[in-house]
Each structure stands twice: as structure tokens, then as C-alpha cells.
TORTI-557184 format. One line per field, with one value per residue (C-alpha): residue in three letters; x, y, z; residue number from 0. Coordinates in steps of 0.02 Angstrom, whole numbers, plus 50000, padded with zeros to 5 digits. Layout:
residuo	(ALA_...);
xx	(X_...);
yy	(Y_...);
zz	(Z_...);
num	(NUM_...);
***
This chain:
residuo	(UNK_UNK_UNK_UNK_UNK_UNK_UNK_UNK_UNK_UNK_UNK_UNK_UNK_UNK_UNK_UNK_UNK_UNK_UNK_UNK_UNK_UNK_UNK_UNK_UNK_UNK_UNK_UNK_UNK_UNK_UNK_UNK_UNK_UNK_UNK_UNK_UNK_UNK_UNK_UNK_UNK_UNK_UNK_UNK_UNK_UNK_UNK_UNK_UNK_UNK_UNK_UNK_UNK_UNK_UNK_UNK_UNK_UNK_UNK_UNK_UNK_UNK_UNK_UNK_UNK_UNK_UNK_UNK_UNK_UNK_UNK_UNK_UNK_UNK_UNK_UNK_UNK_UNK_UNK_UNK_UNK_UNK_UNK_UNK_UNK_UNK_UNK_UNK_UNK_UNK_UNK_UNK_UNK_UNK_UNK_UNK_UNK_UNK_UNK_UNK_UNK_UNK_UNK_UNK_UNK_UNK_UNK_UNK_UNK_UNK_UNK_UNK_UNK_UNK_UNK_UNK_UNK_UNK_UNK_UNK_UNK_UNK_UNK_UNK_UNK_UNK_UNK_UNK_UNK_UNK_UNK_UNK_UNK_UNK_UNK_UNK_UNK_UNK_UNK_UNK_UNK_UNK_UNK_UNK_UNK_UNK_UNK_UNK_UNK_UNK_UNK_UNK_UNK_UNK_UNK_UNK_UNK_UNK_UNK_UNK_UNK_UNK_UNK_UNK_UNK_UNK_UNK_UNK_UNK_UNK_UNK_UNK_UNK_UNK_UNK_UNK_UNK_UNK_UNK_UNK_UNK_UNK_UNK_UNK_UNK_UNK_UNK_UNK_UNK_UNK_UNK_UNK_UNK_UNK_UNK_UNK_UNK_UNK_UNK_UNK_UNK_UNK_UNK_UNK_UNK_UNK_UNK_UNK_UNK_UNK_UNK_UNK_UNK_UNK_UNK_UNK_UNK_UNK_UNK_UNK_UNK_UNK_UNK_UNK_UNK_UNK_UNK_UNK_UNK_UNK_UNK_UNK_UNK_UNK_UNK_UNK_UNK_UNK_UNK_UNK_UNK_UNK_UNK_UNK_UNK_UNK_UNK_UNK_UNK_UNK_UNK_UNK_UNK_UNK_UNK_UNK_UNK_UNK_UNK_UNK_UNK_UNK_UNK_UNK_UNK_UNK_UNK_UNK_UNK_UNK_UNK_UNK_UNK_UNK_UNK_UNK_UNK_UNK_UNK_UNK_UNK_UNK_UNK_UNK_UNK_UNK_UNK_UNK_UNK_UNK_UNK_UNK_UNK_UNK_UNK_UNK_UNK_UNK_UNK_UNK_UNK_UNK_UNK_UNK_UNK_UNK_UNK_UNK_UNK_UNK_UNK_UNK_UNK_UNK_UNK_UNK_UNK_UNK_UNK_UNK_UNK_UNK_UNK_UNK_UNK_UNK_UNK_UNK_UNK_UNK_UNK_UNK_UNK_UNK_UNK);
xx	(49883_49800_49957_50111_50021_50022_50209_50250_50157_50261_50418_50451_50604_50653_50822_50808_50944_50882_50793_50803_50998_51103_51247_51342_51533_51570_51542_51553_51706_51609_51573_51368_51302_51170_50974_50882_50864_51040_51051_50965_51069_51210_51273_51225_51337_51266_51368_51260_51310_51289_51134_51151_50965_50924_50720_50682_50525_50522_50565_50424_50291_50332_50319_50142_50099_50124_50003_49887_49877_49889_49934_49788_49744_49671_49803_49910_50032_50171_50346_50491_50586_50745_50849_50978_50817_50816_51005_51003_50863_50938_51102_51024_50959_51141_51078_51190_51209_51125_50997_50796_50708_50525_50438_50302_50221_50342_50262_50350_50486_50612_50659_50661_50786_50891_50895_50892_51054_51129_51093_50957_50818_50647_50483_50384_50165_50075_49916_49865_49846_49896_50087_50080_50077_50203_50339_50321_50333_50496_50588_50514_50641_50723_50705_50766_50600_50434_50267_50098_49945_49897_49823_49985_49884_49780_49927_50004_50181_50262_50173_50237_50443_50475_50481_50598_50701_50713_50717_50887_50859_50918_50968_51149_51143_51187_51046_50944_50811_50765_50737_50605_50648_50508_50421_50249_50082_50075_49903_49910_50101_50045_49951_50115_50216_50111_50097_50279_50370_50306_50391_50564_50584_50601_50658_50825_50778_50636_50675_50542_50511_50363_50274_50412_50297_50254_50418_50457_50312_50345_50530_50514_50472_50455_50297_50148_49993_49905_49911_50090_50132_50033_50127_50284_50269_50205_50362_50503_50430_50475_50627_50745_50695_50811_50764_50882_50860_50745_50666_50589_50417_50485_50552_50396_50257_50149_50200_50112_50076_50228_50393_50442_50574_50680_50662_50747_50673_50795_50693_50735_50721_50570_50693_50744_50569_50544_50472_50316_50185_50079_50116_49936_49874_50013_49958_49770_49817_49908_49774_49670_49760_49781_49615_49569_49729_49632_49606_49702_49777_49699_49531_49584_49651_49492_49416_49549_49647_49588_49621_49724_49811_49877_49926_50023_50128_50134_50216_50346_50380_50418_50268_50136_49977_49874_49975_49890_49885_49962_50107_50139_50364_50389_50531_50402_50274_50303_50426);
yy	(48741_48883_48843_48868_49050_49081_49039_49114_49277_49283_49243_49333_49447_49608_49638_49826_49948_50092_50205_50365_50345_50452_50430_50578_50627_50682_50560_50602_50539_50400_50355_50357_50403_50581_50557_50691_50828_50808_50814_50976_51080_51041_51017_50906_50771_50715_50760_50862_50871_51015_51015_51062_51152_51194_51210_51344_51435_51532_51398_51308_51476_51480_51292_51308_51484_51410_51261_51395_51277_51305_51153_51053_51012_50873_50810_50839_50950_51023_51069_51069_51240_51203_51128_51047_50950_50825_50813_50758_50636_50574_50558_50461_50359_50325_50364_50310_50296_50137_50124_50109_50223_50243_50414_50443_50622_50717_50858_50998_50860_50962_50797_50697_50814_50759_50581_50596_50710_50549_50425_50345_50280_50332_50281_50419_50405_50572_50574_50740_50763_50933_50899_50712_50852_50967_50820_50746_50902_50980_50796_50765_50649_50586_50377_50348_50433_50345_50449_50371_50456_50348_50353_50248_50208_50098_50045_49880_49957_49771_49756_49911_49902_49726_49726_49866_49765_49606_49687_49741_49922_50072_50003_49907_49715_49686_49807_49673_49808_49978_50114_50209_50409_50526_50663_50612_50673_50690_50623_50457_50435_50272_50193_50217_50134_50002_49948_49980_49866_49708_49714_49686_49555_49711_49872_49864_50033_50151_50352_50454_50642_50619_50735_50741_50675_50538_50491_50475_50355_50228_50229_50247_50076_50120_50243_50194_50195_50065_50139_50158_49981_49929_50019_49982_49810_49808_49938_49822_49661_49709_49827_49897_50094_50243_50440_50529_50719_50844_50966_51147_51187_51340_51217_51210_51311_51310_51290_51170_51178_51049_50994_50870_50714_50621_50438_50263_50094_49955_49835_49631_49505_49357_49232_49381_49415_49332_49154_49143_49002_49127_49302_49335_49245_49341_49496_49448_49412_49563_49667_49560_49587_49782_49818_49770_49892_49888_49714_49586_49496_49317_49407_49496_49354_49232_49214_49125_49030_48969_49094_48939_48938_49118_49098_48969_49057_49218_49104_49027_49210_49262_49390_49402_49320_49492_49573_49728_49729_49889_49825_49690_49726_49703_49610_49473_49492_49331_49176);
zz	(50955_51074_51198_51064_51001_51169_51198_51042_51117_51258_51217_51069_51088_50993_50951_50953_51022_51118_50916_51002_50986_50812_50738_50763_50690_50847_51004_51169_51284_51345_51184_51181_51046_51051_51066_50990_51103_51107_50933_50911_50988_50910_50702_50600_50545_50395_50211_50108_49902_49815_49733_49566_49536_49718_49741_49888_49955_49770_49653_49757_49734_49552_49526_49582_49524_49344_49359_49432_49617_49779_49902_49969_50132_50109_50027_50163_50061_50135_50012_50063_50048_50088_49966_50113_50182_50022_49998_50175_50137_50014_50091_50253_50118_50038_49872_49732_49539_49476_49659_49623_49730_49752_49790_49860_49827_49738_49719_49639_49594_49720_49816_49641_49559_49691_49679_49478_49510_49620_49470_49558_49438_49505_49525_49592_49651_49669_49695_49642_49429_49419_49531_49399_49232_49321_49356_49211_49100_49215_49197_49014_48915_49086_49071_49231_49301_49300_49349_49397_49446_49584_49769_49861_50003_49864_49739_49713_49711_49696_49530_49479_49563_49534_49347_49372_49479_49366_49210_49263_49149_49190_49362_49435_49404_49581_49633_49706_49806_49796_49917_49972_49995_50041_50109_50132_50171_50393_50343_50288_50367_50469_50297_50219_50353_50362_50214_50171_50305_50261_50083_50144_49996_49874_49984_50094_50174_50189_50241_50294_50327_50440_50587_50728_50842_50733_50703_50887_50928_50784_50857_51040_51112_51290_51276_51385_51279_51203_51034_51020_51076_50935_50796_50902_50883_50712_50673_50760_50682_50498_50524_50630_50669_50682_50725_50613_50660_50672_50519_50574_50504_50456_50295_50246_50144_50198_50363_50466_50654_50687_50665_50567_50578_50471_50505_50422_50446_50394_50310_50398_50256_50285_50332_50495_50540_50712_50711_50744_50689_50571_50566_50530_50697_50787_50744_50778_50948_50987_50952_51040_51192_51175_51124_51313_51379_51542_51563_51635_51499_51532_51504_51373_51282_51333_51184_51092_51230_51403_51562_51628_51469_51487_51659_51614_51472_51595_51715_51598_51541_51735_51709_51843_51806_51854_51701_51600_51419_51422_51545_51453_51393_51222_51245_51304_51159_51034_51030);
num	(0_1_2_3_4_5_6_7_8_9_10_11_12_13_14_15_16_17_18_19_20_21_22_23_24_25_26_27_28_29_30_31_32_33_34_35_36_37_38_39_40_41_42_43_44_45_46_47_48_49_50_51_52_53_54_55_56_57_58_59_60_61_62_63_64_65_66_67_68_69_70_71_72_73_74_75_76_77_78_79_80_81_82_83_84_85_86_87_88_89_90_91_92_93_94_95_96_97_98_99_100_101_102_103_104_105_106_107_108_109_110_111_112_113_114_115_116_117_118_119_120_121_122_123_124_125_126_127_128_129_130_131_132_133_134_135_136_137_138_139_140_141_142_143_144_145_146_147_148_149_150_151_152_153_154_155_156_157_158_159_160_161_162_163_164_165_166_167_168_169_170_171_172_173_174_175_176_177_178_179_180_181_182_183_184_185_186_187_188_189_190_191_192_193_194_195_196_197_198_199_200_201_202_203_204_205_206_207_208_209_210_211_212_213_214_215_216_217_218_219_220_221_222_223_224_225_226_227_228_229_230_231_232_233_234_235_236_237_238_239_240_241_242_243_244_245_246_247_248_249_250_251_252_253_254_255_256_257_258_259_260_261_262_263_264_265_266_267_268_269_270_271_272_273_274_275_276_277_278_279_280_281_282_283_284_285_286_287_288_289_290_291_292_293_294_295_296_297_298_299_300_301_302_303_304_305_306_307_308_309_310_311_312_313_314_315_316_317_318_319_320_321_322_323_324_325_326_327_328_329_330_331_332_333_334);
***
């Protein structure tokens, strides 16, 4: 049993093109496709509608002027400001009349104005009472929006989407899962991935407007730290990553110290998650070996298989036997 977790450690083999790469309108002559800092510099390709009540920096002021608040910081809030940021989301996002989208942290209800205007139906969580009144007072006598006053990080959201789903209301019948469009706290931007990704039974896709810098290491699979390779393989297990394009801080108020990204994971189905012999074990194991990102691996790894064990595996992997948790490819991680 020890032996085939080990082979399934080792041998388990993303499928992951290069995430740093965007689709672009206009591709080069050799046909590649733009990474970001590429990206930057030149225009966006992405069709933006014409919102029909645009939210800007004093929509946003009034907004919270009238509900006598000012954003939080430890809620991590940040608005958006300008209106083209959400179409866009919502555009990466392929938003459509009859889709189920879930929101996390609306906040002034800029971003769900958008969606509502796309005919999505929408089930938005915001944490904070006050931005829960103001939502549900600006979209009063809306049905295709649903408000709760709830901490995401702690919410059941399957108890709460897949009734939606089955029930059929208000949604397509061949809508068989919803989508997930947000701009979320930077604070708790990892909680939300992680618990997000696993539910690829009820979402197809999940957009993001996260930290830039964030965004970059849940995508980037090649960065040398311990820490990312953790998230990276948690990230590439469940779904298939993509860096969209970059969002100024200057689009926000208030502004924060950093950039921000627009990222989509496409969810993989159960049945396309790789095959290993229990997901939970896998996972155990991984950290196990990264935990000890100065170790060799087959002491790093000792207290669940034997050291000859691991050399074994490393050998049948065509990985040196002296390997570093932190060395360790992906590519190799799993069976």
C-alpha cells in the first residue's frame, strides 16, 4: 500500500499548458500567444458591453456615503471604480441570459448590476450587514438575485447553489453548473480558492479579480518556493488556470498598495481529476514532503513509507535519489 502512494506520488502528470500564456485578437506572426508583460503594453482584446447603469469612483462614494460606511480593512474592501473592470469580468466569464452565477462580496452591487444586466441569476455572499441592506434595497423586487449575510470562507455554498441548480427556476434547463464571478477580498483570496476548486461537480468556471501577485503564483507552475508548489499543485489538480490581464490599483477606492489580476480557473469534472488512490492521502503526502523543502525527499517522506521505498519510486521516475522537496517537477508529483 506504502509502495503504490508512492508511485502514484511520482508519477502523476499535469496536463497544464504554459498559464502565463493570453488569448489575444491579435497573434504574433509566429503565432504564440502574449504572456502578461506582453499583454500590458498593448490593448486589450476582450469585448466589453455597454453597461447600462455604469458604477464609477462617485456612484461608489455615494453608495457608501448613504449607508453612512466607509470600507473596512479588515474586511479587505476594495470597490471597483471602473465600470469596464466588471463588464470585462463578466465577459471572461462568458456570462449569459439563463447562467447561475455566484458572488462573492458584492459590495456596492456594481459587479452584480452587471451580471443581472446579462440575465444571469445570482447568488451573491457579503459578509458585511450594512453592504447585505444596501444590495438588497438597490436590487429590491429583482428574483433573479439572492442575498445572504454570510462569512463565505465558513458557508456551505453547495447547500445553498444546488437547489438553485435542480430546481431548474429562474435558470436555462440545460444549465447544468453555475459560475463563480468575483472580486474578492486580497485577504482571504487563497480560502476562497481553496475551497472553491474542489466543487467542480456544480461550477464549470471560477473568475477571479485577485492581488496581481497572487494571481501569478496560483498560475505560474515553475516558481521555486515551497509555498507556491503547494498551492500550484493543489491549483492544477482541480482546474486548469489562466492569467487573464492585468487591473491598475488606481481602479480601486480605496486604492490599495498593489495591482490587481483577473484570473479564470476551469473547473475539471471528478471523473478528470488525476487518478490517484485517495485524494485525501495524496494531498497528506505532498505536504509531507514540502513541509521538509530542505530535506532530501526519502527523509522527508520517512514517516509514512520506507527510505528504500522512495528510492525506489525516485528511480522508476528517472529522478535522483538525493532529490529536494523543493526540486521535486511537478510533472513528477502523483500517478
Amino acid at each position: 500500500m506504502a509502495m503504490a502512494m508512492a508511485m502514484a506520488m511520482f508519477h502523476f502528470h499535469f496536463h497544464v499548458e504554459s498559464p502565463l500564456l493570453i488569448e489575444s485578437s491579435s497573434k504574433s506572426k509566429s503565432g504564440w500567444r502574449k504572456k502578461p508583460d506582453d499583454l500590458y503594453k498593448t490593448t486589450k482584446s476582450i469585448r466589453i458591453r455597454a453597461a447600462r447603469t455604469p458604477d464609477d469612483y462617485h456612484d461608489t462614494l455615494k453608495a457608501l456615503k448613504t449607508r453612512g460606511r466607509t470600507p473596512r480593512k479588515s474586511l479587505g474592501q476594495h470597490y471597483v471604480v471602473n465600470s469596464s473592470i466588471n463588464e470585462q469580468l463578466a465577459s471572461v466569464a462568458r456570462v449569459e441570459d439563463g447562467d447561475c452565477v455566484l458572488e462573492i462580496g458584492p459590495g456596492t452591487g456594481a459587479l452584480t448590476q452587471v451580471l443581472l444586466d446579462a440575465g444571469a441569476t445570482v447568488l451573491a455572499v457579503e459578509k458585511d450587514p450594512h453592504m447585505v441592506i444596501h444590495v438588497r434595497d438597490r436590487f429590491e423586487g429583482i428574483d433573479r438575485l439572492t442575498v445572504l449575510e454570510e462569512d463565505f470562507t465558513k458557508c456551505h455554498i453547495r447547500s445553498h447553489l444546488s437547489p438553485m441548480l435542480e430546481s431548474g427556476k429562474s435558470v436555462r434547463n440545460d444549465v447544468k453548473y453555475a459560475k463563480v464571478v468575483s472580486n474578492i477580498p486580497f485577504n482571504i483570496s487563497t480560502d476562497v480558492v481553496k475551497q472553491l476548486l474542489p466543487l467542480g461537480d456544480i461550477f464549470s468556471e471560477v473568475v477571479l479579480l485577485l492581488q496581481d501577485e497572487t494571481a501569478v503564483r496560483l498560475v505560474d507552475a515553475s516558481l521555486r518556493t515551497s509555498e507556491y508548489r503547494l498551492i500550484n499543485i493543489f491549483v492544477n489538480f482541480y482546474s486548469d488556470p489562466e492569467y487573464k490581464f492585468k487591473v491598475p490599483r488606481t481602479d480601486f477606492f480605496p486604492q490599495p498598495n498593489v495591482d490587481a489580476a483577473v484570473v479564470t480557473f476551469k473547473l475539471k469534472r471528478p471523473a478528470e481529476y488525476p487518478s490517484v488512490s485517495s485524494t485525501k492521502n495524496f494531498f497528506s503526502m505532498v505536504n509531507s514532503a514540502f513541509n521538509g523543502k530542505r530535506k532530501m525527499l526519502r527523509r522527508s517522506l520517512q514517516h509514512i513509507i520506507t527510505p528504500f521505498e522512495i528510492e525506489r519510486a525516485l528511480e522508476n521516475a528517472g529522478l535522483p535519489v538525493t532529490l529536494h522537496s523543493i526540486t521535486v517537477p511537478i510533472r513528477a508529483l502523483g500517478g
